[in-house]
N, C-alpha and C positions, 0 to 999 in steps of 0.2 A: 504493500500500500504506500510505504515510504518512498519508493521509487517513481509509484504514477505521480504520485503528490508533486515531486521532484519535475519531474517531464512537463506536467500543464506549467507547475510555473516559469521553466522555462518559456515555453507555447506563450505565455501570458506577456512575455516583454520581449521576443523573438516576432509576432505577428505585429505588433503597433509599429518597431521599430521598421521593418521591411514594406509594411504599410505607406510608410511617411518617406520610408524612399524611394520610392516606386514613385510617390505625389510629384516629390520635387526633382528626381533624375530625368524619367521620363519625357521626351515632347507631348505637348498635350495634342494627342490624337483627334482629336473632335476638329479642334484649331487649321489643324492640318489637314483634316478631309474637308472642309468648308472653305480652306485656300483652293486646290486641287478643283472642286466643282465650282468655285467662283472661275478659274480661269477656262475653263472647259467653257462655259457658256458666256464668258467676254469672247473666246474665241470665233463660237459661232454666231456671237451679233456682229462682231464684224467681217466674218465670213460673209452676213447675209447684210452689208453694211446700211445694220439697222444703229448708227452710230449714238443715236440720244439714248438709247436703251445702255450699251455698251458704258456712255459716258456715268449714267446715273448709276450702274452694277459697280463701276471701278472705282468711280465716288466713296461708296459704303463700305466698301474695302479697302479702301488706301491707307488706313490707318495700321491696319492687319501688317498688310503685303508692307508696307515703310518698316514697322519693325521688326520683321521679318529681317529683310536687307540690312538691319542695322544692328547684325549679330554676324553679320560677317567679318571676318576678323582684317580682311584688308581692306587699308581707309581708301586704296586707289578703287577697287572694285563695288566699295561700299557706296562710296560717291557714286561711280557710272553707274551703279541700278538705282539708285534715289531719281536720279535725272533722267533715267528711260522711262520711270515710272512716270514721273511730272510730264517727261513727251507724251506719254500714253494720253493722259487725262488732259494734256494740251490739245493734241491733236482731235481726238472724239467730239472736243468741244467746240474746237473752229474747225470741223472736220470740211466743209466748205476750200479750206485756204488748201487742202492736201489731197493729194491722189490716192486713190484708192490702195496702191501700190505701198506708199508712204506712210500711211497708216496703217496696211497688213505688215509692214519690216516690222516699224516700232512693235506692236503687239505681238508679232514671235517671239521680237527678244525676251518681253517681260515673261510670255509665258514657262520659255525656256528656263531663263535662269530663275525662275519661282521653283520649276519643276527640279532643277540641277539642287535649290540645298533642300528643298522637301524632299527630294529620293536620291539620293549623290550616287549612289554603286547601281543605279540601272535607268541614270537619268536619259530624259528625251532627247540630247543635243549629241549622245554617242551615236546613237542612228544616223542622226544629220550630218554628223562629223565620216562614217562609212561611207556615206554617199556622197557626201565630197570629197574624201578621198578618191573614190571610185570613178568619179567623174572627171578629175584630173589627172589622172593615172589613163585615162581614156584621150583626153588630153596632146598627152605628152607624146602619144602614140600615133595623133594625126599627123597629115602633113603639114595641114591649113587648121588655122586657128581664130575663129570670126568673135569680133567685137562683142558681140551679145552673147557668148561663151565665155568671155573672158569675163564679161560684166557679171554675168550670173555667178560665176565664180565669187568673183569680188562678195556679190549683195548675200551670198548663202552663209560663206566666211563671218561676215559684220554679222548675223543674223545671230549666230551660233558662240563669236566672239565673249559678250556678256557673262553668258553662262558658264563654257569650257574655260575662263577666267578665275572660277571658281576653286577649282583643283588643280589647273596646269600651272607651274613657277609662271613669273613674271616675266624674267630671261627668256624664257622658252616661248611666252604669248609676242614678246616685243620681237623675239627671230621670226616666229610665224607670223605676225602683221608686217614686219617689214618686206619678206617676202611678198606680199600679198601687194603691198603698196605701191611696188616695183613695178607692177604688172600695167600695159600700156595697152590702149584702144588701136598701136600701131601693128598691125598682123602682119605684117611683112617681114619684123626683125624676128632674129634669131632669142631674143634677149624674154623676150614672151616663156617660149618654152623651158629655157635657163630659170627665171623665176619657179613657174611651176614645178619645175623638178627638183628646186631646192625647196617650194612649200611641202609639197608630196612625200622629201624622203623625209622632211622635220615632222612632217604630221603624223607620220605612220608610226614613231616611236611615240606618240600618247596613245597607246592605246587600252590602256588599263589605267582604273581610276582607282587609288587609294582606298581598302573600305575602312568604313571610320567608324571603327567600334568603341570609340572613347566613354562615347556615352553607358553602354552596355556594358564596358570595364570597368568605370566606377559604380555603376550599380551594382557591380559583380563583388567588387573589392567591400564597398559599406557591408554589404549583409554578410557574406565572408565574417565580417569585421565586427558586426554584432554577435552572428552566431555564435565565433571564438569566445566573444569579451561573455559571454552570459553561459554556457558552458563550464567557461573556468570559473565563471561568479560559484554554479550550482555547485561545481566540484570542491572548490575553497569552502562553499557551504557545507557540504557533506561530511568533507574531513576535518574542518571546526567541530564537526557534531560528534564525530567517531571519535576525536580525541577527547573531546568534553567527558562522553558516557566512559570510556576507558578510565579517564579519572575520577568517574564518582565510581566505577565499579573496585578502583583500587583502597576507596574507605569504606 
């Protein structure tokens, strides 16, 4: 009986404490699935550019989605999403003064890099980032290489930049824009293709994203860290008592 007695009370300061870490370690999920379907359906108002509807959804969430971004830990990439987000909610609103076109870039980016720190190890911009690979490796293999190939290149790159910013060094985002930037509307030179095939072979080495179990580590570590400390409490408890009784049984 002395033993169950022992167990619950463990149970008893083992379950609040794990409780309360789970509260605070955690992301709060809800938060997160309510970002996730907010962008899904800014998506498709501006797919179907119903832009007042769009402007008023991203309104309501801008408070969300701003500190969201404002937990990323670098100040250069923290700033470029605060300012895509402000484009976002500029543009829906005078969406008049912008092309159609101009308003779908901005709205990838946000959605990308929302989706890049909500789901980091299977975000949306790896896909995008394969098929831009894929499509310059194709590229590099024509003979003729026309303006509005190169350009799509350019606008898919910018699209994806924001988010892939996220995990990829700095070094490594400022090699691959530069490459990128090099790239000329003149199809005639040789110099087109030399770019690409310096973005191409720089691109193909990100192709695995960090997974970032930090969070799941310290939660692992705390309860870890109760279980221990409360264990040895009951055990200290025990053998206080065994040596107690041992010395009243010695009088």
């Amino acid at each position: 009986m002395k033993g169950i007695h022992n167990i619950i009370k463990s149970l008893v300061l083992i379950v609040p404490m794990i409780a309360i870490s789970v509260y605070f370690l955690l992301p709060t999920t809800a938060e997160h699935a309510d970002l996730r379907t907010t962008m899904y359906h800014y998506e498709r108002m501006i797919e179907e550019e119903r832009y007042d509807r769009a402007h008023n959804l991203l309104s309501n969430h801008s408070n969300s989605i701003e500190h969201l971004f404002r937990k990323v830990d670098s100040e250069i990439s923290r700033d470029n999403l605060i300012d895509i987000l402000e484009q976002n909610k500029n543009r829906t609103k005078t969406y008049e003064d912008y092309s159609h076109q101009q308003i779908e870039k901005a709205t990838l980016q946000l959605v990308l890099a929302v989706d890049a720190i909500d789901n980091p190890t299977a975000a949306i911009w790896l896909t995008w980032k394969e098929d831009l690979d894929q499509a310059v490796s194709q590229l590099i293999e024509q003979e003729q290489v026309s303006a509005v190939q190169i350009n799509d290149v350019i606008n898919n790159w910018e699209i994806i930049q924001p988010a892939m910013s996220l995990t990829v060094t700095q070094e490594k985002m400022e090699s691959l824009d530069q490459s990128i930037q090099q790239l000329t509307s003149d199809v005639s030179t040789n110099e087109n293709k030399q770019q690409l095939n310096a973005f191409y072979q720089q691109s193909i080495e990100v192709d695995q994203v960090p997974n970032d179990n930090s969070t799941f580590m310290l939660l692992v570590g705390v309860v870890s860290g109760v279980i221990i400390l409360t264990l040895s409490y009951v055990g200290w408890k025990k053998y206080k008592g065994e040596k107690h009784k041992k010395q009243l049984e010695k009088h």
